[in-house]
C-alpha positions in Angstrom: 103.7 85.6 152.6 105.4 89.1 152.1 104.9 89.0 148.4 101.3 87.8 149.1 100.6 91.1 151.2 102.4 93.0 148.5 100.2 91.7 145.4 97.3 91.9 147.7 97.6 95.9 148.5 98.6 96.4 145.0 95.8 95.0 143.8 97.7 92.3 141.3 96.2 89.2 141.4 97.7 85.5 139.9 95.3 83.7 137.6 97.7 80.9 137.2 101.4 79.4 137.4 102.8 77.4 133.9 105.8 74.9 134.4 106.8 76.0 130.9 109.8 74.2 130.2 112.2 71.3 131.8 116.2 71.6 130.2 119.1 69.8 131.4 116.7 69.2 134.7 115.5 72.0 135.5 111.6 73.0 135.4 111.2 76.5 134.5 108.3 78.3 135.7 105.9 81.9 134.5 103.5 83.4 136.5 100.5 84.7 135.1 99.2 87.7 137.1 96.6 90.3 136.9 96.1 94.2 138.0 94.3 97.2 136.9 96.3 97.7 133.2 96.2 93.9 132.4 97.7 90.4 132.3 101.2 90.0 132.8 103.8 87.1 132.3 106.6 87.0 134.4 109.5 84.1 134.5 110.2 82.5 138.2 112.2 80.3 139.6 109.3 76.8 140.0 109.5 76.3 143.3 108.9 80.0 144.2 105.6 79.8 141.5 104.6 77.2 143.0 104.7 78.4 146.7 102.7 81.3 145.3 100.4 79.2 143.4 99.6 77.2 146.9 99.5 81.0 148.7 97.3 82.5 146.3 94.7 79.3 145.5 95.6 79.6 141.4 96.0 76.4 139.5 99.2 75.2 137.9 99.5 74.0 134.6 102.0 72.5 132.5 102.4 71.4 128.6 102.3 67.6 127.5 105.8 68.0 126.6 107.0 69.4 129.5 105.9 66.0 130.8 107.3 63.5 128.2 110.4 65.9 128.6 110.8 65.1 132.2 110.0 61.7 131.7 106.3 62.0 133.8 103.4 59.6 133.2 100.0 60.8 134.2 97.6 57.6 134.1 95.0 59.2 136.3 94.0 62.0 138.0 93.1 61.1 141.6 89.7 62.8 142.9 90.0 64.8 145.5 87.6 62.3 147.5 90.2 60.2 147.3 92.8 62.0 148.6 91.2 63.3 151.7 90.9 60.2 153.0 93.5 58.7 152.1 93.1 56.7 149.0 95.1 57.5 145.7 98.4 59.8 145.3 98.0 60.7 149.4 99.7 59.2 152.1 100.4 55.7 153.1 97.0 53.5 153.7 95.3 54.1 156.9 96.9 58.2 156.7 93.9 60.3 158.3 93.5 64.0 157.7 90.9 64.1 159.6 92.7 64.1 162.9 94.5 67.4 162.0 93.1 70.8 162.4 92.9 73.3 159.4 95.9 74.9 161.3 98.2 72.0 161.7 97.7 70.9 157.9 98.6 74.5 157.0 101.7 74.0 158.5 102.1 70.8 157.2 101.5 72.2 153.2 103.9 74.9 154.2 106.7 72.7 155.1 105.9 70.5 152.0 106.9 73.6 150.5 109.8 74.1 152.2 110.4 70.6 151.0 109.7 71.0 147.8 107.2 68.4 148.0 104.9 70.5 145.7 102.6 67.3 144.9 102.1 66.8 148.9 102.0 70.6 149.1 99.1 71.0 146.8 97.3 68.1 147.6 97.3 69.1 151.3 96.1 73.2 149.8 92.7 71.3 148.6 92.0 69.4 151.9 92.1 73.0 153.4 89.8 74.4 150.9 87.2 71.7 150.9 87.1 71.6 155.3 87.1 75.4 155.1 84.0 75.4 152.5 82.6 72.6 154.9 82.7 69.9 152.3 
């Protein structure tokens, strides 16, 4: 949140967060940010470019071998549809979002972060974005 504020006064924004590399099992992460004099790469440890990613609403990417590296199989993407009420990737069957308020599943994305649940994490930033747009 502090870094947040600070990007946000400074006027740097993050157009999006690359897993760039997994060795000996560990992801390694680059943020890609913006301000006034241009675009700028920086390394970061994953899980803190991915709690930014979830803070600042930028996508996250990754490279097709940084999948077959980690030894990830992506069959299909689920739809966001899906997830919101409860269908694939989400929670067990029957797991309603609906009962939660925009507040409580904030908190709940934040400690998936905490967690480094990033999956559940990032899921749970979409369900935000979709009740806050009033989809």
């Amino acid at each position: 949140d502090l870094f947040k504020n600070f990007a946000d006064t400074f006027g740097i924004t993050f157009r999006e967060v690359i897993i760039s590399k997994f060795a000996q099992g560990i992801f390694y992460g680059t943020l890609v940010c913006e301000d006034a004099s241009g675009i700028k790469e920086i390394d970061s440890r994953t899980s803190d470019a991915i709690a930014l990613a979830v803070r600042f609403n930028c996508p996250i990417f990754t490279y097709e071998a940084v999948l077959a590296a980690a030894g990830v199989s992506i069959e299909e993407e689920p739809d966001i549809d899906d997830l919101a009420t409860g269908g694939i990737g989400s929670q067990p069957e029957g797991y309603d979002y609906d009962k939660f308020t925009v507040e409580e599943l904030e908190e709940m994305m934040n400690e998936a972060i905490e967690k480094e649940d990033y999956e559940r994490a990032s899921q749970l930033r979409d369900i935000i974005n979709r009740r806050k747009a009033g989809k």
